[in-house]
ZAMARGU-4260 file (C-alpha; in steps of 0.2 Angstrom, whole numbers, plus 5000, padded with zeros to 4 digits):
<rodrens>
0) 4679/6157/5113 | 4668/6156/5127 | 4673/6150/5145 | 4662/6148/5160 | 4670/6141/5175
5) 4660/6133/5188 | 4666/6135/5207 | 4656/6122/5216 | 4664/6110/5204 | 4673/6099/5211
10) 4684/6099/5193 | 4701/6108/5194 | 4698/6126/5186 | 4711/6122/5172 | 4703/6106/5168
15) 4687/6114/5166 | 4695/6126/5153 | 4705/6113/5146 | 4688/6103/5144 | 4679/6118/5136
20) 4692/6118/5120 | 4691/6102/5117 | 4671/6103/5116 | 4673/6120/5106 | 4683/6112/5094
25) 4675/6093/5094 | 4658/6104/5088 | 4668/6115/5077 | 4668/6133/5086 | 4686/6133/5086
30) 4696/6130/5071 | 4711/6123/5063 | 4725/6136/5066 | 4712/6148/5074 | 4720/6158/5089
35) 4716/6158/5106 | 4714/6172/5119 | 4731/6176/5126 | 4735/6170/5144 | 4734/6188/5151
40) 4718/6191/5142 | 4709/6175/5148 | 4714/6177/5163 | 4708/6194/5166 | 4690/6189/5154
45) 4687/6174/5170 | 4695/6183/5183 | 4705/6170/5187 | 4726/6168/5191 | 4733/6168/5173
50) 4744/6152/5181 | 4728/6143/5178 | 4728/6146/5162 | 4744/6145/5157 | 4742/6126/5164
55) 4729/6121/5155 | 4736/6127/5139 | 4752/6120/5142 | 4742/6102/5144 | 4731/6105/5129
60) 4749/6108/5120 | 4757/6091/5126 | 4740/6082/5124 | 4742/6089/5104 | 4728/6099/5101
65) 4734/6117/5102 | 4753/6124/5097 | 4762/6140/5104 | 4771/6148/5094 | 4784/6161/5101
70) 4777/6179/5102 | 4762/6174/5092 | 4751/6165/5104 | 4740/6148/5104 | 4733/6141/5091
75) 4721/6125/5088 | 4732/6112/5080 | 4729/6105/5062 | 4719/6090/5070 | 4714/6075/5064
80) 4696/6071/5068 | 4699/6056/5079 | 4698/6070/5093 | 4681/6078/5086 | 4674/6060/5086
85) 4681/6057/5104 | 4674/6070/5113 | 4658/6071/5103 | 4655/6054/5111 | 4659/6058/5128
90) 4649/6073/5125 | 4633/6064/5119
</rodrens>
């Protein structure tokens, strides 16, 4: 998975990430049950305050489209494609 994050944005840092799975996995990069870097690790890979992170995966957990699972890590939830299909169209 790769992030960038844009600092003149004036998006929220943690929205940007969250905006950046939901693309990966609307265009298929990200896949069902596929993993996702750990808090620690993204947050050190962007440079960032894993805080950030550990937002945005916690909203992309109550929005549905990633699980935790205790001492295993994130995961992209088994999805239906109404999220693909919605995202696609915002993306196009």
């Amino acid at each position: 998975m790769q992030v960038r994050i844009d600092h003149a944005s004036d998006r929220p840092v943690y929205q940007q990430i969250m905006d950046q799975v939901k693309r990966d996995i609307a265009l298929g990069r990200l896949l069902r049950e596929e993993r996702l870097p750990t808090v620690r690790q993204l947050a050190q890979d962007l440079a960032i305050n894993p805080n950030t992170i550990a937002k945005a995966y916690r909203q992309l957990e109550q929005e549905g489209v990633i699980v935790t699972k205790a001492g295993a890590g994130a995961f992209v939830a088994g999805l239906d494609s109404t999220l693909s299909r919605t995202v696609r169209k915002r993306i196009l």
